[in-house]
PADRENSE-928528 format. One record per residue (C-alpha): chain; x, y, z; residue in three letters. Coordinates in nm, 3 decimals. Layout:
// PADRENSE-928528
<node chain="A" c1="X" c2="Y" c3="Z" res="ALA"/>
...
This chain:
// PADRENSE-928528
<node chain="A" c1="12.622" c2="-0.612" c3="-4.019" res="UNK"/>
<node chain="A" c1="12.898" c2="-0.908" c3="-4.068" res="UNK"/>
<node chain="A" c1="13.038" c2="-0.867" c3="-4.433" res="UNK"/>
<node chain="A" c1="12.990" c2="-1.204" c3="-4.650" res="UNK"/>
<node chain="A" c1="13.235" c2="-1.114" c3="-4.924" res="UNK"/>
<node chain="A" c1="13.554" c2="-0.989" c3="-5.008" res="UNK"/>
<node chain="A" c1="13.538" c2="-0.746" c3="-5.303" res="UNK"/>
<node chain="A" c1="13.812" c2="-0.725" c3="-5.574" res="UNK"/>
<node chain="A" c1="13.801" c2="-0.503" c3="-5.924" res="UNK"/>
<node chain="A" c1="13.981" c2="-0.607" c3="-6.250" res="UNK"/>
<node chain="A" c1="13.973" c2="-0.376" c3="-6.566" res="UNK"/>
<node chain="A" c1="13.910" c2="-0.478" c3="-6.896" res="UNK"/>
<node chain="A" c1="14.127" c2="-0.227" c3="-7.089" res="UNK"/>
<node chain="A" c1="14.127" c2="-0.203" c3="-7.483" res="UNK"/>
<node chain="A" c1="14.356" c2="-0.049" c3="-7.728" res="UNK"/>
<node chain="A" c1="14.460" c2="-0.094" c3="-8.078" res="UNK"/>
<node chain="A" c1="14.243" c2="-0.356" c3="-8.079" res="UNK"/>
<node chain="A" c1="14.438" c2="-0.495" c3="-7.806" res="UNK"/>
<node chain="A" c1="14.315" c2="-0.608" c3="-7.450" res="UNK"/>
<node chain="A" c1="14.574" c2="-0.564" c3="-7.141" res="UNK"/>
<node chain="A" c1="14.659" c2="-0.902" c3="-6.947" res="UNK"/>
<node chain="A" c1="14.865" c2="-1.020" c3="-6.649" res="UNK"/>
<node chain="A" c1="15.003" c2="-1.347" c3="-6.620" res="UNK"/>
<node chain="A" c1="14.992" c2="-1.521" c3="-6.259" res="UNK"/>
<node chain="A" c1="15.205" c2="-1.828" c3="-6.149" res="UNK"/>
<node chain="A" c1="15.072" c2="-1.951" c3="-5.818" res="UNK"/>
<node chain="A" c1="15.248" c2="-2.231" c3="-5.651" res="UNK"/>
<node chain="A" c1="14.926" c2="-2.407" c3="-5.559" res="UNK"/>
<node chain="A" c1="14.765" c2="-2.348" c3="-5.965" res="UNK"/>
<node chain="A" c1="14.868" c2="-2.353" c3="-6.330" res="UNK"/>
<node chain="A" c1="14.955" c2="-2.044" c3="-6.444" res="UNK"/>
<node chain="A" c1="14.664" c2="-1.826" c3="-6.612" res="UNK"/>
<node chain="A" c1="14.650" c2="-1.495" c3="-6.759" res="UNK"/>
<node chain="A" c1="14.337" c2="-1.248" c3="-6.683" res="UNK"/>
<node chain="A" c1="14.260" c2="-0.890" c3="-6.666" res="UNK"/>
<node chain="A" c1="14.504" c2="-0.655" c3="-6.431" res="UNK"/>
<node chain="A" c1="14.319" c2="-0.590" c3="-6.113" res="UNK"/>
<node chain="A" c1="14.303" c2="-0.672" c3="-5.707" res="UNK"/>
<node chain="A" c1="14.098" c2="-0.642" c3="-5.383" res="UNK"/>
<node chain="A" c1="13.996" c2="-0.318" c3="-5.266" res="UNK"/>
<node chain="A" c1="14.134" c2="-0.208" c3="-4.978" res="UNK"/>
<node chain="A" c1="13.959" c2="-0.077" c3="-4.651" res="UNK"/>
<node chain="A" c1="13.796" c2="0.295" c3="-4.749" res="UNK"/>
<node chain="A" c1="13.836" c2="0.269" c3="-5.047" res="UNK"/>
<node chain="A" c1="13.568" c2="0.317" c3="-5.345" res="UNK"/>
<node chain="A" c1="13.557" c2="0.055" c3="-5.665" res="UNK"/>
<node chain="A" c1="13.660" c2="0.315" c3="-5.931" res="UNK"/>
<node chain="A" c1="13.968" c2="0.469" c3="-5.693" res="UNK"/>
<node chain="A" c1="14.057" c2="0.072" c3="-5.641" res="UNK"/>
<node chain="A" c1="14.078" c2="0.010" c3="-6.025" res="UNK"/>
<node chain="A" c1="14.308" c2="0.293" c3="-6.108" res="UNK"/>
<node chain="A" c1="14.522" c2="0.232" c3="-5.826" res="UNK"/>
<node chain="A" c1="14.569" c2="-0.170" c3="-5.920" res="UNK"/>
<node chain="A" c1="14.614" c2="-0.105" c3="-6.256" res="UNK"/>
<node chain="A" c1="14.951" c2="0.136" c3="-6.136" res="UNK"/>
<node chain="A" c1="15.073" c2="-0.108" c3="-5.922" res="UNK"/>
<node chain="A" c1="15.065" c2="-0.408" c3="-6.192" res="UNK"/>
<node chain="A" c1="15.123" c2="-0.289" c3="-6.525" res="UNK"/>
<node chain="A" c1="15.218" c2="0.112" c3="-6.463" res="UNK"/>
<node chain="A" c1="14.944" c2="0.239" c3="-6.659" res="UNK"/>
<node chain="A" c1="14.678" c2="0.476" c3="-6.592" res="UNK"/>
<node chain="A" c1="14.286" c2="0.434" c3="-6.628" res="UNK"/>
<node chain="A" c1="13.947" c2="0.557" c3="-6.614" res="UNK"/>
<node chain="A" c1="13.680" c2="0.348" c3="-6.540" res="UNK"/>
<node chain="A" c1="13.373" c2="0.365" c3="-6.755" res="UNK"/>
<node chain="A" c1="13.111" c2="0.091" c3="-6.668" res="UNK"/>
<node chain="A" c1="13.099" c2="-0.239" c3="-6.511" res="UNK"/>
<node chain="A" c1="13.062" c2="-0.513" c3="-6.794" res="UNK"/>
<node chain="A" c1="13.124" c2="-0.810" c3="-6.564" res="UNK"/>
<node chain="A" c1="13.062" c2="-0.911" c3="-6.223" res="UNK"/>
<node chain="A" c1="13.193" c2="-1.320" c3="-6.079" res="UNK"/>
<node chain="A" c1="13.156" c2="-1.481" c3="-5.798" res="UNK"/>
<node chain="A" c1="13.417" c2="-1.738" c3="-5.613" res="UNK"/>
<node chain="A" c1="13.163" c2="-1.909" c3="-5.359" res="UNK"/>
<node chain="A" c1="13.414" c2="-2.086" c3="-5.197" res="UNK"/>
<node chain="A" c1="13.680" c2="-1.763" c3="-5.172" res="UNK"/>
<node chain="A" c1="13.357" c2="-1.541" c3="-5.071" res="UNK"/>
<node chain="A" c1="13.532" c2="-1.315" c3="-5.323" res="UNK"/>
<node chain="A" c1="13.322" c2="-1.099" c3="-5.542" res="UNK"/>
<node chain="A" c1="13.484" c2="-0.975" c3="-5.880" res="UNK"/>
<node chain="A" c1="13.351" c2="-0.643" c3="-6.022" res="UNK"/>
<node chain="A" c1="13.500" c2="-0.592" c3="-6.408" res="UNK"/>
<node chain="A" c1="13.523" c2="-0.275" c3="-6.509" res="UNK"/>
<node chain="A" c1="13.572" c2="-0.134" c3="-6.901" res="UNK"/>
<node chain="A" c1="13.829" c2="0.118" c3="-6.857" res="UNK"/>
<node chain="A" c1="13.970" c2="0.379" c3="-7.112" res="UNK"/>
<node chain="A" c1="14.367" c2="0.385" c3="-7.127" res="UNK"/>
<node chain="A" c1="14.460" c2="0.720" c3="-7.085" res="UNK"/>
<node chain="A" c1="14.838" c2="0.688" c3="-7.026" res="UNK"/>
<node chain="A" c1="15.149" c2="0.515" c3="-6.932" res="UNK"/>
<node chain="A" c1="15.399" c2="0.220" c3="-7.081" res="UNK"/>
<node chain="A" c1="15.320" c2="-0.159" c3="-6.965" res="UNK"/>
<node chain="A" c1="15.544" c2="-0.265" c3="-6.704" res="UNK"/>
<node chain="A" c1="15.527" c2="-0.564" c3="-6.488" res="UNK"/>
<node chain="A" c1="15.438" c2="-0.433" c3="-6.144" res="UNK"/>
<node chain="A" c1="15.377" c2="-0.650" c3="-5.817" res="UNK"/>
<node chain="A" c1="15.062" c2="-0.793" c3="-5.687" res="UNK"/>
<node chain="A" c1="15.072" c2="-0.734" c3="-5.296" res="UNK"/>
<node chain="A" c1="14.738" c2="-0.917" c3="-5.229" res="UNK"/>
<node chain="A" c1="14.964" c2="-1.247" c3="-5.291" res="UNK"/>
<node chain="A" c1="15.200" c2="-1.326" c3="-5.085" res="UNK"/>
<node chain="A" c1="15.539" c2="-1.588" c3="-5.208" res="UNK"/>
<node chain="A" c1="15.749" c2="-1.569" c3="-5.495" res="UNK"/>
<node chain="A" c1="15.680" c2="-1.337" c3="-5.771" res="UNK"/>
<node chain="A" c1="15.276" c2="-1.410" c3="-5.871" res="UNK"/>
<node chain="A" c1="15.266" c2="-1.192" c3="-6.144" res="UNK"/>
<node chain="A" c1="15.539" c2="-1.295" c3="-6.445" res="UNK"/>
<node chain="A" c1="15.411" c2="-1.125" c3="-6.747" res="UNK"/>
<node chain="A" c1="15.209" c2="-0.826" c3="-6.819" res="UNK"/>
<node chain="A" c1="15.146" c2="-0.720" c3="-7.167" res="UNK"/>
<node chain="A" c1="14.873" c2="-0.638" c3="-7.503" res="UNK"/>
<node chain="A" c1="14.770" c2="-0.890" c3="-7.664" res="UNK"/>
<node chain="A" c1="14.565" c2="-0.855" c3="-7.980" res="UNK"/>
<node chain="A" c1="14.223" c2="-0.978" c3="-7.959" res="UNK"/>
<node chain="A" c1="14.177" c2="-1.170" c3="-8.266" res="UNK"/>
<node chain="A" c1="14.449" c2="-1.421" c3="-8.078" res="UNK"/>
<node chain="A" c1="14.250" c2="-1.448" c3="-7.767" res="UNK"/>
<node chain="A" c1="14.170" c2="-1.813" c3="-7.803" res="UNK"/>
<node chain="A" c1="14.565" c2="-1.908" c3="-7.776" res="UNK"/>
<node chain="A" c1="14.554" c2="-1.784" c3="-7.476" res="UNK"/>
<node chain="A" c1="14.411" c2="-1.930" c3="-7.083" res="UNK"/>
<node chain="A" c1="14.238" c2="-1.627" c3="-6.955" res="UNK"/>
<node chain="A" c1="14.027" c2="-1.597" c3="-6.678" res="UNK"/>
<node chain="A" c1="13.734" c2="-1.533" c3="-6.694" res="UNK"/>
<node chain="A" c1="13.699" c2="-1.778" c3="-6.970" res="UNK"/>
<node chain="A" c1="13.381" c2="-1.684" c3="-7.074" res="UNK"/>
<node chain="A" c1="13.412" c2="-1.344" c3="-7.134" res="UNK"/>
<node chain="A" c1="13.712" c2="-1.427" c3="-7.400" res="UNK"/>
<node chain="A" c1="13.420" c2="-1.550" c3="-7.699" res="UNK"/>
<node chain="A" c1="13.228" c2="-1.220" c3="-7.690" res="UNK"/>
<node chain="A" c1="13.576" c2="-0.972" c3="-7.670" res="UNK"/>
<node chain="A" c1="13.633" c2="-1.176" c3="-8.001" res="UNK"/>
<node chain="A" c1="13.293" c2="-1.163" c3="-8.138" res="UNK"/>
<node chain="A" c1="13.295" c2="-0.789" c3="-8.063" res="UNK"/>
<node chain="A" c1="13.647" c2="-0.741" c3="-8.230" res="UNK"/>
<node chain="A" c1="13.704" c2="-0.517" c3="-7.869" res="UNK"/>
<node chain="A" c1="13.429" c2="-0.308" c3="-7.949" res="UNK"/>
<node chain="A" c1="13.243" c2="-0.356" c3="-7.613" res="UNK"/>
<node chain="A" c1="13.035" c2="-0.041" c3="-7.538" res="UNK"/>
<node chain="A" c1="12.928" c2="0.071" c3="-7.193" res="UNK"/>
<node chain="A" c1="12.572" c2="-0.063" c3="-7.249" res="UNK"/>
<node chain="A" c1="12.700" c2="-0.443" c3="-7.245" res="UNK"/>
<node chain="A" c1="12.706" c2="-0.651" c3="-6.894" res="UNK"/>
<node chain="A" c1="12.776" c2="-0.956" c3="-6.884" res="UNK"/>
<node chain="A" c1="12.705" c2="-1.200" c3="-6.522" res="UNK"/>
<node chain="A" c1="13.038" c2="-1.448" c3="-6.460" res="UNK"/>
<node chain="A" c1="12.960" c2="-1.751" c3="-6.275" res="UNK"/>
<node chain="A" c1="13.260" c2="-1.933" c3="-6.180" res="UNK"/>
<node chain="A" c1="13.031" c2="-2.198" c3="-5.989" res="UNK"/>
<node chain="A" c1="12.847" c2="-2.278" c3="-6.327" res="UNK"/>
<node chain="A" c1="13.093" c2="-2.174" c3="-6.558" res="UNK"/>
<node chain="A" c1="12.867" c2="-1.949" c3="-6.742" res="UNK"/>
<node chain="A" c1="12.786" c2="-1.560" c3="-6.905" res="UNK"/>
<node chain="A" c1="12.466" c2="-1.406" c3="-6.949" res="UNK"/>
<node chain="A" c1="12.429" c2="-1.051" c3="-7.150" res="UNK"/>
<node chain="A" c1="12.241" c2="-0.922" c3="-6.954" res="UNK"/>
<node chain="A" c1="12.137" c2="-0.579" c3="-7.153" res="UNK"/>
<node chain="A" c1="12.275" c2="-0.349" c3="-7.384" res="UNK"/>
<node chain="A" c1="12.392" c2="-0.352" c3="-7.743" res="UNK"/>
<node chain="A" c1="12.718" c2="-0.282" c3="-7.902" res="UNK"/>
């Protein structure tokens, strides 16, 4: 069977009432921050993926808990799988994203505290209102659906 997509994982990681972002500067885009993350490479499983990005852009260490997000890029064919991750170790340090070729795409990598979320351009967009409505406090029971195409969220199930 022919696959359809490409997959790629970002984490969603929390601390201090902080959330981890990377900032990208693409030649073809305005620049954008979002959660640290990348495609998964060939035999390779989602959760080994996660860790493994998160080391190579920002030098920390993870453990993936749950999926609380998935989006789709129709046009890329790319499916995004978000995972809530616990920190577990390691200083931020602004790493390399290999899945992007050119100049340097990632510029910043850093904690930024949630209650200034809104200041920020972070992609997925729609996940930023319920991080703040939350105050962080996202629980494994909470999914939320991305659409890029119709720039929406759905909860799907779970509380707090």
């Amino acid at each position: 069977m022919k696959s359809t997509h490409r997959v790629s994982v970002r984490a969603l990681v929390l601390k201090d009432n902080s959330v981890l972002l990377v900032r990208h500067a693409h030649q073809d885009r305005p620049p954008f921050w979002c959660f640290p993350g990348g495609l998964v490479e060939e035999n390779e499983d989602l959760l080994f993926a996660v860790r493994r990005e998160l080391v190579e852009e920002t030098g920390i260490s993870v453990e993936p808990l749950s999926v609380v997000a998935l989006q789709e890029f129709r046009k890329e064919k790319l499916l995004e799988v978000i995972f809530l991750c616990n920190y577990t170790g390691g200083t931020v340090s602004l790493g390399s994203d290999p899945d992007n070729s050119g100049p340097p795409v990632l510029v910043d990598a850093r904690w930024v505290p949630i209650e200034t979320l809104g200041s920020f351009q972070v992609h997925p967009a729609e996940l930023i209102p319920h991080l703040i409505e939350y105050g962080g406090k996202i629980g494994a029971g909470r999914f939320f659906s991305v659409s890029s195409k119709y720039s929406m969220i759905q909860n799907l199930a779970g509380e707090v």
